[in-house]
Backbone as a ProteinNet text record, in pm:
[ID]
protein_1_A
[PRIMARY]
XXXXXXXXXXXXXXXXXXXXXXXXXXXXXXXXXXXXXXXXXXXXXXXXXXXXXXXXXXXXXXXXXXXXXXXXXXXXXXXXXXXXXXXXXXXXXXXXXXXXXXXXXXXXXXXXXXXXXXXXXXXXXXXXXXXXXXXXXXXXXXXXXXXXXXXXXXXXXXXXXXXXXXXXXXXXXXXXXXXXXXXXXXXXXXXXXXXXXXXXXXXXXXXXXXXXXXXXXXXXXXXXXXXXXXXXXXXXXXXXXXXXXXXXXXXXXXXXXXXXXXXXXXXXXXXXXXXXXXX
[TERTIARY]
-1818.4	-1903.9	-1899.6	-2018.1	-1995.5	-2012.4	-1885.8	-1921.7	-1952.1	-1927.8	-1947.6	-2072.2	-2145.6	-2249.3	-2224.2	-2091.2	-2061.2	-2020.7	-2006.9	-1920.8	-2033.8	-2164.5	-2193.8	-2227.1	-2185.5	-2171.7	-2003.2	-1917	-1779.9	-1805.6	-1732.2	-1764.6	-1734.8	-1806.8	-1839.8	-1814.7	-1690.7	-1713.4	-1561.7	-1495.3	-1393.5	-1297	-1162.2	-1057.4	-996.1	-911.5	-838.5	-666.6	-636.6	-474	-409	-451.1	-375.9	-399.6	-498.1	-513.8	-429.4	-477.8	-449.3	-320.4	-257.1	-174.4	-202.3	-96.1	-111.3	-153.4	-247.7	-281.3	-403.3	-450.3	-609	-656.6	-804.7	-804.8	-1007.4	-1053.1	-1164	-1250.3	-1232.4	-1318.6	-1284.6	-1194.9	-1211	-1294.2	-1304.8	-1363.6	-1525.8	-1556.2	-1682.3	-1766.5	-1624.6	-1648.6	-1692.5	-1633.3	-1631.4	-1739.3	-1806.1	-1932.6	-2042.8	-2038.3	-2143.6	-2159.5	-2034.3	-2052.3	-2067.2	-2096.1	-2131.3	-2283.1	-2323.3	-2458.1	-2536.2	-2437	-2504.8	-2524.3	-2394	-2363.2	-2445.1	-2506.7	-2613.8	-2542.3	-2420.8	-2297.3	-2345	-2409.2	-2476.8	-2547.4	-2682.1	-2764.1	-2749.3	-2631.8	-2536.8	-2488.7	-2483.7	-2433.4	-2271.4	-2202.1	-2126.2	-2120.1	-2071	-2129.2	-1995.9	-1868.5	-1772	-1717	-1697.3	-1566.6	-1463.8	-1375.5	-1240.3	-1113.1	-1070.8	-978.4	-887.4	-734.7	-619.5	-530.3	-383.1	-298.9	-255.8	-171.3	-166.8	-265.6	-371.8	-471.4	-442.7	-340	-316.6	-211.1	-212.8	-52.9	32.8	164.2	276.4	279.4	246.8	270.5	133.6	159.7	7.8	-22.1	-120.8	-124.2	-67.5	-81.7	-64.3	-116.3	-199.4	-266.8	-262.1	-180.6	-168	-251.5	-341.5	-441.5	-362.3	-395.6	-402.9	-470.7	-403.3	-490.6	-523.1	-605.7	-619.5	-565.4	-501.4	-419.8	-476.1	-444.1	-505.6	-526.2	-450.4	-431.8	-538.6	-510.4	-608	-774.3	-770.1	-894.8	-901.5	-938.2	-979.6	-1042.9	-1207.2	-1310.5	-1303.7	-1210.8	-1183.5	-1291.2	-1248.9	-1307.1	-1454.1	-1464.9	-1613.4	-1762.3	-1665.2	-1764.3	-1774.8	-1685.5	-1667.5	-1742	-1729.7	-1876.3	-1991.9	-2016.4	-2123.5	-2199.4	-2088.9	-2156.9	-2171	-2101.6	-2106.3	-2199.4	-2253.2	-2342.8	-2502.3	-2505.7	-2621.5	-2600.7	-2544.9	-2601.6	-2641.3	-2653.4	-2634.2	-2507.3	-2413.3	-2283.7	-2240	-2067.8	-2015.4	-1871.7	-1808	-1677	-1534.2	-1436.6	-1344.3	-1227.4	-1131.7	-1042.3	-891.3	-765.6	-659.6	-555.4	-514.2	-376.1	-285.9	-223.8	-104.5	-64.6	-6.5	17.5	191.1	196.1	337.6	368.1	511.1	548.1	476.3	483.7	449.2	370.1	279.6	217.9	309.5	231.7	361.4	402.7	367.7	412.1	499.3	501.9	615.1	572.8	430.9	411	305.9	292.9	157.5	216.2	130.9	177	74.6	161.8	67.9	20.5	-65	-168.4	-79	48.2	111.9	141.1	66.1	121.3	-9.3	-101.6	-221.2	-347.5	-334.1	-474.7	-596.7	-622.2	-714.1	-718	-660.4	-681.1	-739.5	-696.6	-694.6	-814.8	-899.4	-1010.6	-1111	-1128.6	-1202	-1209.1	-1078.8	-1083.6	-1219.4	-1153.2	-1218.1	-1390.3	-1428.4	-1562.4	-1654.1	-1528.6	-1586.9	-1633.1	-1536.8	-1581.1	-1678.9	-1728.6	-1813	-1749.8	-1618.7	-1592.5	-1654.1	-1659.3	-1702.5	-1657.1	-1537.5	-1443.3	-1280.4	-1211.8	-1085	-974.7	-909.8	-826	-658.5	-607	-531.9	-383.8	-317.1	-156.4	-58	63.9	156	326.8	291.4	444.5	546.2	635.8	728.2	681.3	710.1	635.8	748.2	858	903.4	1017.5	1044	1050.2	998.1	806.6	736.7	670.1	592.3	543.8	403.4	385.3	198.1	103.8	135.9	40.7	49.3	132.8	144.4	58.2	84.5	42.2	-125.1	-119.2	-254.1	-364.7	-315.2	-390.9	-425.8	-327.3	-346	-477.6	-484.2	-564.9	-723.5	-684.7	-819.6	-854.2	-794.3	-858.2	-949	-839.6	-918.1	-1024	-1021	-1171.3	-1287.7	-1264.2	-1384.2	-1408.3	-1376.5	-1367.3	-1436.4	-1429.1	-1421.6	-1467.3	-1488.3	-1491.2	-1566.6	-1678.9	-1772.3	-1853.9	-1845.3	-1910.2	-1824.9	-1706	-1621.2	-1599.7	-1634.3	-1569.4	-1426.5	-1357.1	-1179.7	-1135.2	-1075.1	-987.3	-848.4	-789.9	-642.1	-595.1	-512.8	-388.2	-244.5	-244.7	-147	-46.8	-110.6	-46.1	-11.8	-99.1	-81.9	39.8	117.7	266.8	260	170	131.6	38.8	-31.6	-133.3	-289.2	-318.1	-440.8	-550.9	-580.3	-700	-736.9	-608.5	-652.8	-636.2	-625.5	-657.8	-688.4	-719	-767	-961.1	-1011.5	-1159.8	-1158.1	-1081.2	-1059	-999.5	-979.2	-969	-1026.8	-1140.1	-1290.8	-1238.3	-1189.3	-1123.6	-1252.9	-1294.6	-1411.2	-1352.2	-1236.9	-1146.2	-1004.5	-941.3	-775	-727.7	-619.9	-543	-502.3	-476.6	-456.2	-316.3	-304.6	-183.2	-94.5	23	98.5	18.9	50.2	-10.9	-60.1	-143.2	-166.8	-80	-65.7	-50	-123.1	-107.5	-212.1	-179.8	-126	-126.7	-193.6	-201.2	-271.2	-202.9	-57	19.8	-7.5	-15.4	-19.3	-176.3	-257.5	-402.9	-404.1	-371.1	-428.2	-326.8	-189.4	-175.3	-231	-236.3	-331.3	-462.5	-542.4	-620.2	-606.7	-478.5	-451.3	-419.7	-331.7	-270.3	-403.7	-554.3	-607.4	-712.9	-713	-811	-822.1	-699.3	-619.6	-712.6	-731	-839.7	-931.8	-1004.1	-1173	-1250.3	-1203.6	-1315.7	-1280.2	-1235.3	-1179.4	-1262	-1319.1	-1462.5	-1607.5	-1602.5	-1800.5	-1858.1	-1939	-2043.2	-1971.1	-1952.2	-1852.9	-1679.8	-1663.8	-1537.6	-1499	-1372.1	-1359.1	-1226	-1151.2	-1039.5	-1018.1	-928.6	-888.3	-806.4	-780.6	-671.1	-608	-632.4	-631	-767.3	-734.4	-852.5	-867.3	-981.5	-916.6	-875.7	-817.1	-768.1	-812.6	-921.3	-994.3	-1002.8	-955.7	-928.5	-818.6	-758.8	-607.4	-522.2	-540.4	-499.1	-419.8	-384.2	-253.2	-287.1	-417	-505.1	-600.7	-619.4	-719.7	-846.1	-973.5	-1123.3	-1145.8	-1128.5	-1159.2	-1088.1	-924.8	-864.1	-950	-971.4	-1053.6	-1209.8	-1238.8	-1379.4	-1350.4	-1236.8	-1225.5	-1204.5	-1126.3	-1072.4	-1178.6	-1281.7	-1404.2	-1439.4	-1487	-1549.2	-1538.4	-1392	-1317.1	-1315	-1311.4	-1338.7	-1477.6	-1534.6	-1682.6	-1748.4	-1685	-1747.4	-1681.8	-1512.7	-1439.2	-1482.4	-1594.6	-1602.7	-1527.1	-1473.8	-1407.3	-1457.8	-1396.6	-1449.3	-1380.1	-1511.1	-1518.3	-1496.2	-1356.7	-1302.3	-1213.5	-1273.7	-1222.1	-1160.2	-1022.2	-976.8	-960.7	-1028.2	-1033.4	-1139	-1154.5	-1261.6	-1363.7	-1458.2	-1628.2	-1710.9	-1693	-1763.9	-1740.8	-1625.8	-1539.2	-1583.1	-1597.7	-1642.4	-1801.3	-1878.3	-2024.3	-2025.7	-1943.8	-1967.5	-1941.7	-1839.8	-1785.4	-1939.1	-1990.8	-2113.7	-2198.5	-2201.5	-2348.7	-2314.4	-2276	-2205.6	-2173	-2177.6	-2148.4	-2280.4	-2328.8	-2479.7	-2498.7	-2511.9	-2520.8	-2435.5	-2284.6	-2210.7	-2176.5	-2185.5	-2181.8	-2316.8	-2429.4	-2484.2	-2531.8	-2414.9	-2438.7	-2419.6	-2499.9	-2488.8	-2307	-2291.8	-2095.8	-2091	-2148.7	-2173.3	-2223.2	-2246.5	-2314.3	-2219.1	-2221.2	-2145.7	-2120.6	-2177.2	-2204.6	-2083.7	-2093.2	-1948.6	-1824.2	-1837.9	-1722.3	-1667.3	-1747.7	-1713.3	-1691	-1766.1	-1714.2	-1571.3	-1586.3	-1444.5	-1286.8
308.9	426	473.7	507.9	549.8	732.8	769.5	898.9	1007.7	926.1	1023.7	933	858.3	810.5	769.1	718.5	673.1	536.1	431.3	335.2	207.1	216.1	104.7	-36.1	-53.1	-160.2	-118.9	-213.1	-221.6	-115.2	-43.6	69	-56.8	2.8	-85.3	89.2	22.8	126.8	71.6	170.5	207.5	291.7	281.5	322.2	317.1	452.8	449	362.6	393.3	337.1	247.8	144.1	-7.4	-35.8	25.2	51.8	158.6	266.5	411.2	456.6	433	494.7	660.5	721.4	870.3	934.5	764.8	856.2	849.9	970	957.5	1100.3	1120.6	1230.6	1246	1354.6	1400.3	1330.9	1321.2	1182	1037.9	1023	861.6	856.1	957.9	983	952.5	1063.2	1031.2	939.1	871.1	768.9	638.5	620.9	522.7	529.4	701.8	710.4	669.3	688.7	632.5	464.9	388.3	244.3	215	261.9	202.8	175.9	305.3	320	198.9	222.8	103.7	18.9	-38.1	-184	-271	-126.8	-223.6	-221	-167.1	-219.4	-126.7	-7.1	81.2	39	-72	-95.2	-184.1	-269.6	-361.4	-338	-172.3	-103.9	-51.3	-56	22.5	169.1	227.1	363.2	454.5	433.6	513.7	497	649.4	649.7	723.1	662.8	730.9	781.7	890.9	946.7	884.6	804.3	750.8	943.9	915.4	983.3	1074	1180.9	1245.8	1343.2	1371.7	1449	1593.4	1650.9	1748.6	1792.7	1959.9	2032.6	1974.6	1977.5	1939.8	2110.5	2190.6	2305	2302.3	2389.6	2470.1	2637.8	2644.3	2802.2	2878.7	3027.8	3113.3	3144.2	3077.5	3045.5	2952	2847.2	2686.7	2620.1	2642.8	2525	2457	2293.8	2228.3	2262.9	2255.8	2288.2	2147.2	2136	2033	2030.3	1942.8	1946	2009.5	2134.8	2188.3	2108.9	2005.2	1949.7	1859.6	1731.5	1639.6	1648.8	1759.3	1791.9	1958.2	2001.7	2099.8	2187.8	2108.8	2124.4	2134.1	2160.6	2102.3	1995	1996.4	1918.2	1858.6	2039.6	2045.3	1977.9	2080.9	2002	1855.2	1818.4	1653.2	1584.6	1663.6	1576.6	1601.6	1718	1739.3	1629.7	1629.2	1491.5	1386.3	1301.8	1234.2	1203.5	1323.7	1329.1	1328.2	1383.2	1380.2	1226.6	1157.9	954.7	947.8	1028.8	934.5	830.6	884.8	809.8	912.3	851	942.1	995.2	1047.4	1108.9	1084	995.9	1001.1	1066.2	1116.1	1192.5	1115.4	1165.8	1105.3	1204.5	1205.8	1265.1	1178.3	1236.5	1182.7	1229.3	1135	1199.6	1221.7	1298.9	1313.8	1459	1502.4	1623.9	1604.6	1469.6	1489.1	1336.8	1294.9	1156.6	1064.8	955.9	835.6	847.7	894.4	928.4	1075	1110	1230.3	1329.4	1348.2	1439	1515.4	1529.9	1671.5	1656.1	1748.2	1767.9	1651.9	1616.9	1562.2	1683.1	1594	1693.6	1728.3	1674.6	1688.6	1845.9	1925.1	2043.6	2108	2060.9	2132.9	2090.7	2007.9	1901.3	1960.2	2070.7	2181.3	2200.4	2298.5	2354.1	2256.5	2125.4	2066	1966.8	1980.6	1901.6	2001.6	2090.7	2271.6	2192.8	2230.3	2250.6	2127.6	1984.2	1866.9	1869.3	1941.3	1958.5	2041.8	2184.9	2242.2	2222.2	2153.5	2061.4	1963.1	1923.3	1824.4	1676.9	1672.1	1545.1	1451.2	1317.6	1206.8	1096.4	1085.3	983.4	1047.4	1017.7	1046	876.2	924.9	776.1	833.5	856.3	877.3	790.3	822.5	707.7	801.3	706.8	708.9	753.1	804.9	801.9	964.8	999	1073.3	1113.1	1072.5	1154	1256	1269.6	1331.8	1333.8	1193.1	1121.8	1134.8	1150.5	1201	1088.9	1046.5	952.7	900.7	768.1	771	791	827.1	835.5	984.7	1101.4	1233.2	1283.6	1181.4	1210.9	1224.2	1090.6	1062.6	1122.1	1148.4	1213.9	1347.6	1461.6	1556.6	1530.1	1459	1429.8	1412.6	1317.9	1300.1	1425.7	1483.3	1587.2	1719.1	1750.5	1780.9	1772.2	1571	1552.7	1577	1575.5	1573.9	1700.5	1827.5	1946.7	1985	1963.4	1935.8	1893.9	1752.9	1676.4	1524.1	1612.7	1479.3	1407.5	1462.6	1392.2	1345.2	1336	1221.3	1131.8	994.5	887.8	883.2	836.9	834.8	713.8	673.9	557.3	573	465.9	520.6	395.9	468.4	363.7	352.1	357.8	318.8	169.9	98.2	-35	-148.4	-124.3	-202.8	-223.6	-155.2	-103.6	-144.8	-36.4	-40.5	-75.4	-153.8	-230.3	-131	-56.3	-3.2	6.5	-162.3	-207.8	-183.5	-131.9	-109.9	14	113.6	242.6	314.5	248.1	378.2	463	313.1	367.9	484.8	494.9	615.8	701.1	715.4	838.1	881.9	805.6	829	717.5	662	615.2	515.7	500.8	426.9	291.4	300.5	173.9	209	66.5	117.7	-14.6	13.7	-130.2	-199.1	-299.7	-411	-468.9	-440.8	-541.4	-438.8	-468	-402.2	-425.8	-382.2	-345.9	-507.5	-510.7	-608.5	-634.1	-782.6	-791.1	-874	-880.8	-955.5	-1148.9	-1193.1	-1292.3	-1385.8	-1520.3	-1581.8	-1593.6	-1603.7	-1602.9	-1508.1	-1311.8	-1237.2	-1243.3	-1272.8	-1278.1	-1302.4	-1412.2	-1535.1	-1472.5	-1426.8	-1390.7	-1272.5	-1171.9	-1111.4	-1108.9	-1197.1	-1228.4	-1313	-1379.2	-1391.4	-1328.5	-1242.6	-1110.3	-1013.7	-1029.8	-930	-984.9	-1191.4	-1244.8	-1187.7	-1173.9	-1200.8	-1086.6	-944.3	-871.7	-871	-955.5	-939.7	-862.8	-897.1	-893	-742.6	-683.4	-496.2	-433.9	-517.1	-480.9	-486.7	-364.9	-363.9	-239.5	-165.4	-90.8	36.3	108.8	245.6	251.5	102.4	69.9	-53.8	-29.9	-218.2	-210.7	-336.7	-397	-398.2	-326.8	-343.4	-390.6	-522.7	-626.2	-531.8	-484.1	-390.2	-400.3	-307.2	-357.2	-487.3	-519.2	-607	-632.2	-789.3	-760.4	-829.6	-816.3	-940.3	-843.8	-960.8	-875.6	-824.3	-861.1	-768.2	-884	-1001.5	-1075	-1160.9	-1168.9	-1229.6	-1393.4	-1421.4	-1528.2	-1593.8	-1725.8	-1797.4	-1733.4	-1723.7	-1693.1	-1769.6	-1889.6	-1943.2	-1912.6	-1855.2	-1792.8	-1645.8	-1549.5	-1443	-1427.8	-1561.1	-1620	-1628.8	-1683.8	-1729.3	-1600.7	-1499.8	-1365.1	-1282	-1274.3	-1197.1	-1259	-1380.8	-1419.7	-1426.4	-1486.4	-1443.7	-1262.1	-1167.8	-979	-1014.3	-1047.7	-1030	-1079.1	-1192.4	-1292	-1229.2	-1144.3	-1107.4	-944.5	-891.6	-787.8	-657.7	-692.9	-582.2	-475	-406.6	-338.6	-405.4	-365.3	-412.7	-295.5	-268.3	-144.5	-213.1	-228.2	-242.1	-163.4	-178.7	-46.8	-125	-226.6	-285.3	-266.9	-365.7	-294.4	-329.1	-241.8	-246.5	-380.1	-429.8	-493.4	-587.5	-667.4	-743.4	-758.5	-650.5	-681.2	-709.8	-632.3	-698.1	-827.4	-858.7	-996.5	-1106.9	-1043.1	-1107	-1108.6	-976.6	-905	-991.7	-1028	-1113.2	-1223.4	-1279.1	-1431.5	-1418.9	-1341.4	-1376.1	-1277.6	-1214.1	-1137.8	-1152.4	-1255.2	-1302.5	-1227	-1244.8	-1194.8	-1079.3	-967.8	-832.8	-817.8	-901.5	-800.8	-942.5	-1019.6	-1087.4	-974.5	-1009.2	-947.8	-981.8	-801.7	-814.6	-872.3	-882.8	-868.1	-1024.5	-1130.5	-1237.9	-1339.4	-1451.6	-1514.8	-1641	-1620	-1715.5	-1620.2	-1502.1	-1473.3	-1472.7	-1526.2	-1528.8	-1638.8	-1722.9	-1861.1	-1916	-1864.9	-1883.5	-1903.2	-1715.3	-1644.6	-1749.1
481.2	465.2	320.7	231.1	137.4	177.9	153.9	177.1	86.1	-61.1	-169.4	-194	-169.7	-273.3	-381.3	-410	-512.5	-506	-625.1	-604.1	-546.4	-513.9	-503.6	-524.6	-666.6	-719.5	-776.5	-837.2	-916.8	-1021.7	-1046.2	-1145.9	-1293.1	-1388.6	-1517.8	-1669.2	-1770.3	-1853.3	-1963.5	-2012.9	-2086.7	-2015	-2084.3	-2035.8	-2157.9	-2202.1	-2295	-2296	-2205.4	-2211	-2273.4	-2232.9	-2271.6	-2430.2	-2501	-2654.3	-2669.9	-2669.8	-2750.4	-2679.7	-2559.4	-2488.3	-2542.4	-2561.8	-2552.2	-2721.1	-2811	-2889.7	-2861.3	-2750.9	-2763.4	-2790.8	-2803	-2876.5	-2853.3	-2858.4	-2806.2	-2921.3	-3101	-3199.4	-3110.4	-3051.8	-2958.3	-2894.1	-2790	-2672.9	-2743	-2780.6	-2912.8	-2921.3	-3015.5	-3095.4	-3026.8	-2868.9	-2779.7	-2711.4	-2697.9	-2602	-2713.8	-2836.6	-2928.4	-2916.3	-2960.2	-2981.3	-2818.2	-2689	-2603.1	-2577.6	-2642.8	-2685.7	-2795.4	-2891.4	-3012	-2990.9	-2952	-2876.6	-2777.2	-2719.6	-2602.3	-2479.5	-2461.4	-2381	-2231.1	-2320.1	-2221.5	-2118.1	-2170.2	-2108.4	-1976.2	-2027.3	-1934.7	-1830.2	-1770.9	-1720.8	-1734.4	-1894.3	-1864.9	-1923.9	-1820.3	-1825.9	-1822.1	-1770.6	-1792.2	-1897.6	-1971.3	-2073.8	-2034.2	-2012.8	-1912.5	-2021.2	-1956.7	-2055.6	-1967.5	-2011.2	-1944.8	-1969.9	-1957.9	-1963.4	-2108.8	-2092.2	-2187	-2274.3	-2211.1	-2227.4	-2260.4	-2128.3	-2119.8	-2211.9	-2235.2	-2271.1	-2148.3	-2157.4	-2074.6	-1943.6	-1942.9	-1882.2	-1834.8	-1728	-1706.7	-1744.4	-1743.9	-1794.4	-1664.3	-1733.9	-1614	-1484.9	-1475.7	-1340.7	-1261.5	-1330	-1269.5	-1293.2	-1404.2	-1424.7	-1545.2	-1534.7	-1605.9	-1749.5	-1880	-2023	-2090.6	-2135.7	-2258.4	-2332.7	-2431.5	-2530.1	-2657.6	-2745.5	-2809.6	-2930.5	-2996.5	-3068.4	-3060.3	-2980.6	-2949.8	-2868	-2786.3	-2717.3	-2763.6	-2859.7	-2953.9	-2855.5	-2862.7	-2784.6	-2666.3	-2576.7	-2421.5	-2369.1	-2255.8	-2156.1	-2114.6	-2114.6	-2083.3	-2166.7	-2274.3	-2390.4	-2417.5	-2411.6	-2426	-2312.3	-2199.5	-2097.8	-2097.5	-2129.5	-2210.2	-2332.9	-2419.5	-2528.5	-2426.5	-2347.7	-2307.5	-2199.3	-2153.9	-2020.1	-2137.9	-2229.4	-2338	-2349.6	-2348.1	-2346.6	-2281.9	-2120.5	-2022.5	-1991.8	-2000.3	-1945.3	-1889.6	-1816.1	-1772.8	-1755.8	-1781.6	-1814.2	-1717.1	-1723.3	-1631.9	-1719.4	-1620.8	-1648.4	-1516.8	-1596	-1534.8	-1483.6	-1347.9	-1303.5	-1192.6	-1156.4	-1110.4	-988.4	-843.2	-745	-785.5	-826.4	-836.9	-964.6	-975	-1019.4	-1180.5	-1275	-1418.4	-1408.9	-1476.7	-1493.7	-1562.6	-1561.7	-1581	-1747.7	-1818	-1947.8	-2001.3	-1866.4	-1843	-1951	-1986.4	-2126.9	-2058	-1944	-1893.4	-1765.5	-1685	-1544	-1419.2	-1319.9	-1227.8	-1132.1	-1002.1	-953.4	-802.6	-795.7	-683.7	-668.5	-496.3	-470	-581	-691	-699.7	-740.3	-595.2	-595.4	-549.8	-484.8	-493.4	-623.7	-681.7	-806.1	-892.7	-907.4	-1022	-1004.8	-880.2	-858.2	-872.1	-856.5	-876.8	-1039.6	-1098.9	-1285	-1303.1	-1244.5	-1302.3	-1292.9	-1135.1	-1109	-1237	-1263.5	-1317.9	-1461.8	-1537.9	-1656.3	-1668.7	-1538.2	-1489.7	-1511.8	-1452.2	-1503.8	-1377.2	-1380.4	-1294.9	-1228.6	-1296.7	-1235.4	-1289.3	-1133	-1166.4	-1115.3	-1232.6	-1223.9	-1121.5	-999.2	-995.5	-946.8	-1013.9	-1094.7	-963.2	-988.6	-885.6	-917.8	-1009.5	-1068.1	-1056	-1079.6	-1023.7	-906.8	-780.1	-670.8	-573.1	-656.1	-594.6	-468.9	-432.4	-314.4	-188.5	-212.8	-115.3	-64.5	90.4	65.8	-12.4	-63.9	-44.6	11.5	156.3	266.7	256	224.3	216.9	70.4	-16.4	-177	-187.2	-103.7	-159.9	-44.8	46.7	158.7	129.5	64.5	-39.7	-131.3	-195.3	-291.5	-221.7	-113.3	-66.4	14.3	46.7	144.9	14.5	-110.4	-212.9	-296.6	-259.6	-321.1	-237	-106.1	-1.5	-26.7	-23.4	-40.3	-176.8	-286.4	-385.3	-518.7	-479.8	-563.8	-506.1	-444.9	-385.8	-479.1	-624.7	-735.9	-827.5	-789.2	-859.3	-812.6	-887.1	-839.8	-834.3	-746.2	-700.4	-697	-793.6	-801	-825.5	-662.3	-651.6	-730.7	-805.5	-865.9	-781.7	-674.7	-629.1	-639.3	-734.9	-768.9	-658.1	-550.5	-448.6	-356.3	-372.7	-338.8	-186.5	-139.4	45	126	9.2	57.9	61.8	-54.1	-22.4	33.7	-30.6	43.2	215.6	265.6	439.5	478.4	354.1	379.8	262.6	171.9	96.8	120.4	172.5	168.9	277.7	399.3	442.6	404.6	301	196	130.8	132.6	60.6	-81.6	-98.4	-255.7	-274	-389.7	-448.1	-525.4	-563.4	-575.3	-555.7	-544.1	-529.5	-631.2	-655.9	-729.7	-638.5	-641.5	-536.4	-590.8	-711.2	-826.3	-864.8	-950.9	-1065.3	-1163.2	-1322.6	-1421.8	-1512.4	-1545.2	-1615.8	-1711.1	-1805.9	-1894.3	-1991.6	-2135.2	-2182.2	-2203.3	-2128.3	-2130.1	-1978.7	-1987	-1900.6	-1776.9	-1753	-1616.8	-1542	-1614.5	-1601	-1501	-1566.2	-1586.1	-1435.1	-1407.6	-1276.5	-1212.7	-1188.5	-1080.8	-1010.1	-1103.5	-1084	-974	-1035.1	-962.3	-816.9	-816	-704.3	-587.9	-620.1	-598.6	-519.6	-572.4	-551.6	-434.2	-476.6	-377.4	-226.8	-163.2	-15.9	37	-40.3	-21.6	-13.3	-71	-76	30.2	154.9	267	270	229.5	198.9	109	17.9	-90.5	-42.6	-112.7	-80.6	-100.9	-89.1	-151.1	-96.3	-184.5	-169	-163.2	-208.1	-252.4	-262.8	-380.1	-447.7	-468.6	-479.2	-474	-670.4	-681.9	-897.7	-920.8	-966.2	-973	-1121.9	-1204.3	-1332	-1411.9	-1564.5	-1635.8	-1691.1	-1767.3	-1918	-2023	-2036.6	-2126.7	-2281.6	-2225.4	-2351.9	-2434.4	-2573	-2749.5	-2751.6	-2666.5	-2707.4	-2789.4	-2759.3	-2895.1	-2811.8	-2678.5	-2617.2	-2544.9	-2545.4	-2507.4	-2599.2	-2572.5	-2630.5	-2587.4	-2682.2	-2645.9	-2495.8	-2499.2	-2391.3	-2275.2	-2289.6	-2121	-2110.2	-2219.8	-2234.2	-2146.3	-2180.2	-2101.6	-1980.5	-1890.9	-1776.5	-1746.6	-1834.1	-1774.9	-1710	-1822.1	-1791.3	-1699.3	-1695.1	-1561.2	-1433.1	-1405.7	-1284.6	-1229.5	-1324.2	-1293.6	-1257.4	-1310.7	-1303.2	-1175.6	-1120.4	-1005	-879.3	-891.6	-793.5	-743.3	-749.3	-704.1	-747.5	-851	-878.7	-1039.7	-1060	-1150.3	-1301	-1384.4	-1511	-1613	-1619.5	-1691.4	-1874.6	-1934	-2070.3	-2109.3	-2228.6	-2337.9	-2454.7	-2475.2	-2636.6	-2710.7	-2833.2	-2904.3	-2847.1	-2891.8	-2768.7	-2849	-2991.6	-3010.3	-2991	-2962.3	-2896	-2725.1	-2669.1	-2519.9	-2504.7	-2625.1	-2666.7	-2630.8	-2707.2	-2792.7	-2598	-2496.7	-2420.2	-2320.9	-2340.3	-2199.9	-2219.6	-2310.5	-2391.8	-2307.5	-2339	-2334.3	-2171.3	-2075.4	-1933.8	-1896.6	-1938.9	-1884.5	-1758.4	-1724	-1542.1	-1453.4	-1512.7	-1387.6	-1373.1	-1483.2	-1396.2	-1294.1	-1358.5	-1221	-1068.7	-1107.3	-978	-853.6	-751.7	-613.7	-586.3	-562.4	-579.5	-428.8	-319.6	-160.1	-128.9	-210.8	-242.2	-196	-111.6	-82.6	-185.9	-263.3	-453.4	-484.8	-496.4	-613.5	-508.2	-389.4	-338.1	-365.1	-324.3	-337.1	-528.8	-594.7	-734.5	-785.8	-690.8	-727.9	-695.2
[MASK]
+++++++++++++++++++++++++++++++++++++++++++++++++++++++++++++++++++++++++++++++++++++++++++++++++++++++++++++++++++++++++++++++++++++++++++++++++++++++++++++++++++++++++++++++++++++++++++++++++++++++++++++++++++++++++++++++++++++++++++++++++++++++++++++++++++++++++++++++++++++++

């Protein structure tokens, strides 16, 4: 069931993390929604620019909301989806089922996943990435059920992607949580062992993918320097043919250069028994 209307093809965009880790900053954000534009990368369909972790001040204000980091997001939130909603793209933002996010430098959304899906709506953000780390010794099925009951409430115009790291097997319950993707894997790395198990790791799922939710083996990792062009090629292609989402954090002209060169397979039919069998 798609119950948010979201998610019907593999979500396609940017992700800060695996580049910038926690130096990111509202000129990235920017800077990344412009060259998606230049690039053409837009037209391709990718359309998210996702803020990863560390966004926030470490505290919340006196009310319990979550703040932007005054330093790095000046402008807050809002404004920044604002620029970004003026492309025509669209804005993801990151928290955590647990007491602080996995970089232990802002707060997670555990105990104020109301509140903190209210804040995200109200900034107009569009996609939320949510991570698994200090939880408190609570379970996932308690964490993330929190979360989902907040977004239905909430936050029916965010896309919801659980990062649960495949721990408990998402794929057979997160779409009843409304989740628009889940991770299927642990964290990528940039080399080719990494790569393919990965994708192995995420095959066993497939028949769990489909239109209002997808299986995320991680992002990619093409341009990060750790592979030959040609395992880079197989990398892209294999994300591309497996139904899953096509989330980059390297350089954009670099993933140009990759979109071009596979054009076909983001928009193969994800539901197509050709990209199964490819895959």
């Amino acid at each position: 069931a798609l119950e948010n209307g979201l998610g019907r093809t593999p979500q396609m965009g940017w992700n800060s993390w695996n580049h910038f880790y926690c130096g990111i900053s509202e000129e990235i954000i920017r800077e990344t929604a412009d060259a998606l534009i230049n690039t053409g990368l837009a037209q391709l369909g990718y359309k998210y620019v996702n803020i990863d972790d560390c966004w926030a001040e470490l505290n919340r204000d006196y009310q319990g909301n979550m703040v932007p980091n005054k330093r790095t997001f000046p402008s807050g939130i809002k404004a920044l989806a604002d620029y970004v909603h003026a492309k025509g793209l669209k804005l993801g933002i990151y928290s955590d089922a647990g007491t602080q996010t996995c970089s232990n430098k802002m707060p997670g959304s555990l105990d104020h996943e109301e509140q903190d899906v209210k804040t995200f709506a109200s900034w107009g953000v569009d996609y939320l990435k949510y991570d698994n780390c200090n939880d408190a010794g609570r379970s996932v099925n308690e964490r993330y059920t929190r979360m989902s009951n907040a977004m239905k409430k909430y936050g029916q115009n965010i896309f919801f992607s659980l990062c649960e790291w495949g721990n408990e097997n998402p794929a057979t319950w997160a779409r009843g949580m409304g989740g628009n993707s889940w991770r299927t894997t642990g964290d990528i790395a940039d080399n080719w062992g990494s790569m393919t198990s990965r994708a192995d790791q995420n095959d066993k799922w497939a028949s769990y993918a489909g239109p209002g939710g997808w299986n995320d083996p991680d992002m990619l990792e093409v341009g990060n320097g750790g592979m030959s062009e040609a395992e880079y090629r197989s990398h892209f292609s294999i994300w591309a043919l497996a139904k899953v989402p096509i989330m980059s954090h390297v350089h954009l002209i670099m993933l140009f250069q990759f979109s071009k060169r596979n054009s076909a397979f983001p928009h193969c039919n994800p539901g197509s028994e050709l990209c199964r069998l490819l895959f």
